[in-house]
C-alpha positions, 0 to 999 in steps of 0.5 A: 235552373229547374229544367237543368235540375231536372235533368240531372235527376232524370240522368242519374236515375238512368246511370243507377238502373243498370246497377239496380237492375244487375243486383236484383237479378242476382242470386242470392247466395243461399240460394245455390244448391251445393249437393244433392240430398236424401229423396232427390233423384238426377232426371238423368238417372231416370232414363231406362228406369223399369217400370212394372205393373201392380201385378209385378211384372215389367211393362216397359222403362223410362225414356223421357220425361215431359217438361212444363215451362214452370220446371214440372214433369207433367208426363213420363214416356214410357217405351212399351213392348218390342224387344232390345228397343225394336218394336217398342212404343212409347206411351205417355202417362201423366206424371202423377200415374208413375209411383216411385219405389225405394224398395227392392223388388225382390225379398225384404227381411225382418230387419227391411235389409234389402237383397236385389236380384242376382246380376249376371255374375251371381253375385247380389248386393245388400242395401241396407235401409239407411242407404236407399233414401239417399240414391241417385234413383230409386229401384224402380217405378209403378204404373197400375196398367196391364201390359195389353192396356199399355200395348193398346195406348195409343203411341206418344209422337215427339213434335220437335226433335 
């Protein structure tokens, strides 16, 4: 009697784990995002990104970005040098060299009402500042290096394609 006992307990423990298993891994329902906030940018976005230096001037753009198991950037590729893509390099920087800026980087007026630079149309476009927080990317990004010290980095290979 106790050993058909015991199988009926060791079987039922069996049949339930399937189930237990299936509702532990699900997700909760807060846990989804619905929509992008304020300070969120799309990796996406990122991609051609310019990068200048602190001096103001362009040192290169975003060509990819470097991921952790974990989901953390651990680097950004940068593509350095060349013209229209052709004898560019790239070179990765630790994430935590690349700042991100919001601002423009063109005139700010008293009211921090930023104007971009003219596009090719002559026209330009005024973000006001209650909209820069919630764009999809930011402006543009920092690296404190000279273009000489990022020619002379030694060039990023890719392992796998």
């Amino acid at each position: 009697m106790r050993q058909h006992l015991a199988w009926a307990v060791i079987g039922a423990a069996l049949a339930s784990a399937p189930a237990l298993a299936q509702t532990s891994t699900a997700p909760d329902k807060g846990q989804f995002i619905t929509q992008e906030q304020p300070g969120q940018w799309r990796a996406t976005k990122l991609k051609g990104l310019n990068v200048y230096n602190q001096n103001n001037e362009k040192v290169g753009d975003i060509n990819d970005m470097l991921v952790d198991e974990s989901g953390r950037i651990q680097a950004v590729v940068v593509g350095v040098g060349g013209f229209l893509g052709l004898g560019e390099h790239d070179v990765a920087v630790p994430f935590t060299a690349i700042k991100f800026s919001n601002e423009a980087r063109s005139t700010v007026s008293a009211d921090r009402t930023v104007t971009t630079p003219a596009d090719t149309t002559g026209s330009t476009t005024v973000i006001p500042p209650s909209d820069r927080a919630s764009r999809a990317t930011p402006d543009h990004a920092v690296l404190n290096m000279t273009k000489d010290e990022l020619k002379a980095a030694p060039e990023f290979k890719y392992s796998r394609k």
